[in-house]
N, C-alpha and C positions, 0 to 999 in steps of 0.2 A: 504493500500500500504506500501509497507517496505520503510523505512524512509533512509538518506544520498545514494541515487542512484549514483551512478556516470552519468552522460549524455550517454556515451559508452551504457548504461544498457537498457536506453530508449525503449520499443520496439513498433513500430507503423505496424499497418496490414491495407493494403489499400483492397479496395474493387471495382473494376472500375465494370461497363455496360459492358455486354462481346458484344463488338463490334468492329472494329478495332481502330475509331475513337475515345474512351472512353479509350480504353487499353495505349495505348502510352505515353498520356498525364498523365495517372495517375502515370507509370512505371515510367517518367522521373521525375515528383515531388518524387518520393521515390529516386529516385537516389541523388539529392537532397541534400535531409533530413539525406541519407545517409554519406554525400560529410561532413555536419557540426555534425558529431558525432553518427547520431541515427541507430539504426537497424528497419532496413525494410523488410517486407512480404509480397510481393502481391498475393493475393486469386484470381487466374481465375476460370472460370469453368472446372468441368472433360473433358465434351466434346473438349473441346480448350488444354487442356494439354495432350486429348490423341490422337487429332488429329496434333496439330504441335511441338509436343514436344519441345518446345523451350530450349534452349539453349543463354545464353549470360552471362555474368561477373558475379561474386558470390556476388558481392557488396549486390546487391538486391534477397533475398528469394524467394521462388516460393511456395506455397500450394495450394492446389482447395475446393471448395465449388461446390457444386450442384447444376445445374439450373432447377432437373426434368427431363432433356432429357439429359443424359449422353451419349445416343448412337449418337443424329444427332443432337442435339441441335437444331436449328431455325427451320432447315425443321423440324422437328419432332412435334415439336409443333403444326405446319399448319398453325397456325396464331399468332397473335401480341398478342391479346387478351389471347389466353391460352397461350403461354412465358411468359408473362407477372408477370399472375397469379402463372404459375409452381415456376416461377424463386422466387417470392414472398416465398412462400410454403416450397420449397426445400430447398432456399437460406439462408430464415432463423434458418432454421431447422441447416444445415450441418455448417452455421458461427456459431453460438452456443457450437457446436461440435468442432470447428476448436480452440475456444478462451478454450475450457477447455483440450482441448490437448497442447496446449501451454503453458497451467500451470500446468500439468501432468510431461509436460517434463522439466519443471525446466527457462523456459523463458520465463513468462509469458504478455498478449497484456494490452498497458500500454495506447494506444487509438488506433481508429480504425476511419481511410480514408472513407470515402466514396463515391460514386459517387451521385452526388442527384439525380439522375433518382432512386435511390435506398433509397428512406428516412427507409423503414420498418432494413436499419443496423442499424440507429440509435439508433430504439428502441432495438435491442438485444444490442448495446454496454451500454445502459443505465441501462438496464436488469442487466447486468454482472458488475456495476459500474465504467466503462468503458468512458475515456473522448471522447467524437463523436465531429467530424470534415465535414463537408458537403464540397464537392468538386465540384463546376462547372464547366462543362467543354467547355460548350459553350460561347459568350461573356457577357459582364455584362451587354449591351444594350439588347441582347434578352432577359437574366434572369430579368432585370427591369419590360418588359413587361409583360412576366409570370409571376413575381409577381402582377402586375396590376389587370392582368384579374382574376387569384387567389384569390385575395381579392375581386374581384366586383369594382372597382376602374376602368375598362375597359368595360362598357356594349358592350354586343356581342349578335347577330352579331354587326358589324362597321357600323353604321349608319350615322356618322356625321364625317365629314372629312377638312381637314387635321386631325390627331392623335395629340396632343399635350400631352408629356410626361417629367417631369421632368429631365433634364440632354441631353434629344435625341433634334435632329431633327425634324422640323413638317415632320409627316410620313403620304405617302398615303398610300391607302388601300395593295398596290401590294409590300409596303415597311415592311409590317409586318410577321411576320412567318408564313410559308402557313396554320397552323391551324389554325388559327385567318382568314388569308388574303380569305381563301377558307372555312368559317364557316362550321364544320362537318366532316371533310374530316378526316380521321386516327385518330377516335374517342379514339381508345385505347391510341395510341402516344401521345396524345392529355390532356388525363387522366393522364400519368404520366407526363410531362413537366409540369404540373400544379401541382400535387402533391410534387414536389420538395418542395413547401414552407407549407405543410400540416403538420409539424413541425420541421421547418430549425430552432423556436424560441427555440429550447431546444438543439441544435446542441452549443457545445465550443465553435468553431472555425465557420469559413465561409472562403473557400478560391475559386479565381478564376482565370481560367486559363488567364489570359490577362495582360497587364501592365499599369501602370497608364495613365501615360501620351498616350497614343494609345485611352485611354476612361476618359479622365480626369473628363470630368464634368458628365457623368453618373456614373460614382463610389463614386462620391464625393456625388450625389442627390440619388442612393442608400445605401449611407454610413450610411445615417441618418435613416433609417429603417432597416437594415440589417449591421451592422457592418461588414467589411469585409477587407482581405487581398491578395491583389494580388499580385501573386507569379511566372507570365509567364515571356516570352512566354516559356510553357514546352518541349522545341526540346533539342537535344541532346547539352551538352556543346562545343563540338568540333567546332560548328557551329557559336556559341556566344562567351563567354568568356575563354575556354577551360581551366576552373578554375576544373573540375570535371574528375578525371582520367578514362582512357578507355571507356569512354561516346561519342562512334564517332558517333554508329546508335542505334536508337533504338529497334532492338534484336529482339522485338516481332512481328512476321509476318505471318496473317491470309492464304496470299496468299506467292505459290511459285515463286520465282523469280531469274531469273540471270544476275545478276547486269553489268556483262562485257558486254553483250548485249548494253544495251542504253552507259555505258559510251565509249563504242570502237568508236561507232558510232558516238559521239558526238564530239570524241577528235580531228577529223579533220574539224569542221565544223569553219565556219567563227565566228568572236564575235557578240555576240547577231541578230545572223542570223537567230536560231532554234525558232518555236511554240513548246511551250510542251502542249499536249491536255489530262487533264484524270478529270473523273468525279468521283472521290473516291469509294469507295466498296459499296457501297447501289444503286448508281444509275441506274436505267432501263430507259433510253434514246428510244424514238419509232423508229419502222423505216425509217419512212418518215423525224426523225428529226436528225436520222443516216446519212443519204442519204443527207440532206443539209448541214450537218456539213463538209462530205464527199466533198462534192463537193466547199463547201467555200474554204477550205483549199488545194485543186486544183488549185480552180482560185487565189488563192494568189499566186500562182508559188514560195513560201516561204518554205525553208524547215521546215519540221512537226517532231514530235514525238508524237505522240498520242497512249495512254494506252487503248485497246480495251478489259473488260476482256473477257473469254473464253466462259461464256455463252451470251454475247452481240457479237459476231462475224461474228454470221449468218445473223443479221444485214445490216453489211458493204455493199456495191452496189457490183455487178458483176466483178470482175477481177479491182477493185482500187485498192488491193495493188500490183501490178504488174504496174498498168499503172503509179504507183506514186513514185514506186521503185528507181529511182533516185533524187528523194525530199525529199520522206518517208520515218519512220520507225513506223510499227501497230507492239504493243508488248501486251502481256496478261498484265503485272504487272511492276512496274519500282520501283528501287532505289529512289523512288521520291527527297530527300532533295541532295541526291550527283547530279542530274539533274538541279534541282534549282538551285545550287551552281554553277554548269558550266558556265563558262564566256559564252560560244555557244547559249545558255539561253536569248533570250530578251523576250519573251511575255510567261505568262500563261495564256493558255484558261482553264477555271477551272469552277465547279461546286458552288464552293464559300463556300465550308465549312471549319468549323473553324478551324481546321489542316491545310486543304491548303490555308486559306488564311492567319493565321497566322505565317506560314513556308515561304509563300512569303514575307509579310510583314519584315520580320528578315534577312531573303537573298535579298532585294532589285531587287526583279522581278516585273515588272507591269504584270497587269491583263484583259483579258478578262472575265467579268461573264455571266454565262448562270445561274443561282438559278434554283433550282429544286424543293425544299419544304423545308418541317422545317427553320430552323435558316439561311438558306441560302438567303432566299431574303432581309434580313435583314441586314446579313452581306454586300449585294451586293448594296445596298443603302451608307451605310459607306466606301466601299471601291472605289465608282463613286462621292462621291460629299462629305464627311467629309475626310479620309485622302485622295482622288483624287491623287489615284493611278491607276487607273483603267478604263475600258468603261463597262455599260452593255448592254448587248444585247438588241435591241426591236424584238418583237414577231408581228407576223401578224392577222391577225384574228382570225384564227385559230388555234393559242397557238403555233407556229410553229416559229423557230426562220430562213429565209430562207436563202440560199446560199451567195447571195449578201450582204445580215448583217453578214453575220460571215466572208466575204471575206474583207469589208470594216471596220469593227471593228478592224481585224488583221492588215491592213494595219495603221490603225490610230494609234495603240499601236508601232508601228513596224516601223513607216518613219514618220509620220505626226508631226502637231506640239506641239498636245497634249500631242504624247507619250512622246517630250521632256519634259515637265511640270512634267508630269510623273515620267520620269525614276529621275528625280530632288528631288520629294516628297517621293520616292522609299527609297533613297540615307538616307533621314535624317528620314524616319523609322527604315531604318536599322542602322544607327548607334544610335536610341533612345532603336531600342529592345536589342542591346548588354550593352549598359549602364544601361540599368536597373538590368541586372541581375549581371553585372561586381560589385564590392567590393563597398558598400555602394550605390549600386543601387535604387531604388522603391521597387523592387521585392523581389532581396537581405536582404534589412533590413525587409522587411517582414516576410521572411522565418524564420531570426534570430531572431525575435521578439517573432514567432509563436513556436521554439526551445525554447527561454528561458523560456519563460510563461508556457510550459507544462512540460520542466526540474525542474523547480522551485515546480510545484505543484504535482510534484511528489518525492520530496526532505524532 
């Protein structure tokens, strides 16, 4: 490495999971990084850069790498299992390509971000002598447990119950990630959320999207095995300490949307009067559990905003959104964090993943959870009875969450006396998540920590 760098010189390449949820969080750490001196590049894939051509502030670089399926990406694939693999294959192939054209062109990668769903960047950044950084972007409670079962530290299936884990909660069975909680299920998914720690030990760095104090005592109890620095919550600064210029939204969006849409609608509604209902980009909701949600949010006679996307539509029951037209508003895609932000805003019914609940957790919205899989039941246990901000749903026998639980949950978050506890616990998340990342924050000194240490060792 050439020796007296300036910091300005620094150049880091992140690498996120091309997903929506993975993309955001990784952009807003580069923005960042950007904010205390460094040059940053994030590597999407081709199919993502040639279908939404993004567009946002030059702060942050844009390049692509190759997932294998340039033309359709996910569907192309067909399944999880060959993505998986392609993205593997391709991926490593075209970052390889990406880091020697960056030293071709005279600005060459001084480390290299990664997502951990993605450890094989690792090994090309190590390849190329190259400092590796593992990025989590899930919370440090779920990653504790994948690291558990990883090591064999968690005999699976779950046999014996309560879960007792260093730093968590005693966890039951329905409290753990639904790969664990549903032994076998998204074998592939399953393979890589484990894989993350298959050599996180040769990774520099370890960062993770959350804040201390939001996970105090599991950070602290996987400090001691995996040293690590927490750097969240990753949402845009505008929202937090507005210490980071032109950082109002984050820029990158899988889906299209017209934001005047929800905030028109919003801007006349009463305070904390509105349900916002959306279950993130991955989820397929049945119809039978359309149809209850449907009809809860009726019988609450509470005004709704509910994010329906375009292929889950057909779903909906018969002429709802006409009969609900002066309560409702059913939109393909939202503005989510300026929604959050609305005073109009008292409850999120939500899917409980880690973007949306950590974007509530920072804007001070309580939560209805419905968990769907992965990290979400997980989170939905932390967010009803560890920061008790929240209710979760119960489900009936038939895995079905019915009309009357989701009309009654709403009302509890929304009038009852819980929701006051609530919206109280809300109050001092959010102003714990902007103190962390504000000027001598948890987060903060981390970041700066994580800037010096790599400035210095490349000096």
């Amino acid at each position: 490495m050439e020796k007296g760098r300036r910091i300005s010189a620094v150049h880091v390449l992140a690498i996120p999971y091309p997903s929506q949820g993975h993309l955001n969080p990784m952009l807003q750490f580069c923005r960042r990084l950007v904010s205390k001196g460094l040059k940053a590049t994030l590597a999407i894939t081709t199919f993502i850069s040639n279908t939404t051509q993004p567009k946002f502030d030059s702060a942050v670089q844009l390049d692509t790498i190759s997932d294998g399926y340039d033309e359709g990406g996910f569907k192309q694939a067909g399944d999880t299992q060959a993505y998986v693999a392609g993205l593997e294959a391709a991926g490593s192939k075209t970052l390889a390509e990406l880091i020697k054209r960056h030293e071709i062109a005279g600005h060459p990668v001084d480390c290299v971000i990664y997502d951990a769903f993605l450890p094989w960047a690792l090994d090309v950044a190590k390849q190329h002598g190259i400092v590796g950084v593992a990025f989590f972007t899930q919370p440090c409670a779920v990653n504790y447990i994948y690291h558990h079962a990883h090591h064999g530290l968690l005999a699976l299936p779950v046999l014996s119950l309560p879960v007792s884990i260093p730093g968590l909660p005693l966890l039951e069975l329905e409290d753990m990630p639904s790969f664990i909680y549903v032994h076998g299920s998204y074998p592939a998914y399953f393979e890589m959320v484990l894989s993350q720690f298959s050599n996180v030990e040769k990774a520099d760095y370890v960062v993770v999207n959350t804040f201390y104090k939001l996970e105090e005592k599991v950070v602290d109890a996987m400090s001691k095995v995996s040293p690590m620095l927490t750097i969240g919550p990753t949402i845009p600064s505008f929202y937090l300490d507005k210490r980071v210029q032109h950082d109002k939204d984050y820029g990158l969006n899988l889906f299209k949307l017209d934001p005047s849409v929800c905030l028109e609608w919003l801007s006349n509604k009463p305070k904390r009067s509105v349900v916002y209902v959306s279950f993130g980009s991955l989820s397929n909701i049945s119809p039978e559990q359309t149809e209850e949600l449907a009809r809860g949010l009726k019988g609450s006679n509470l005004y709704f905003l509910w994010v329906v996307r375009d292929s889950e539509e057909a779903k909906l029951p018969e002429h709802f959104v006409e009969e609900t037209s002066d309560k409702g508003l059913v939109v393909g895609w939202s503005p989510q964090l300026e929604v959050l932000a609305s005073e109009a805003v008292g409850c999120f019914f939500s899917h409980c993943g880690w973007n949306s609940t950590i974007e509530a957790l920072s804007l001070g919205v309580p939560m209805v959870v419905m968990p769907q899989w992965t990290d979400q039941t997980t989170n939905a246990k932390f967010v009803q009875d560890v920061w008790k901000v929240g209710i979760r749903v119960k489900m009936d026998e038939k895995g079905v969450v019915g009309r009357k639980e989701v009309e009654n949950c709403i009302r509890e978050v929304m009038e009852g006396e819980k929701g006051k506890e609530m919206m109280e616990n809300c109050i001092k998340w959010k102003v714990l998540a902007r103190e962390a990342v504000c000027e001598g924050g948890t987060s903060d000194k981390d970041i700066d920590e994580f800037v010096s240490k790599l400035t210095k060792s490349l000096c």
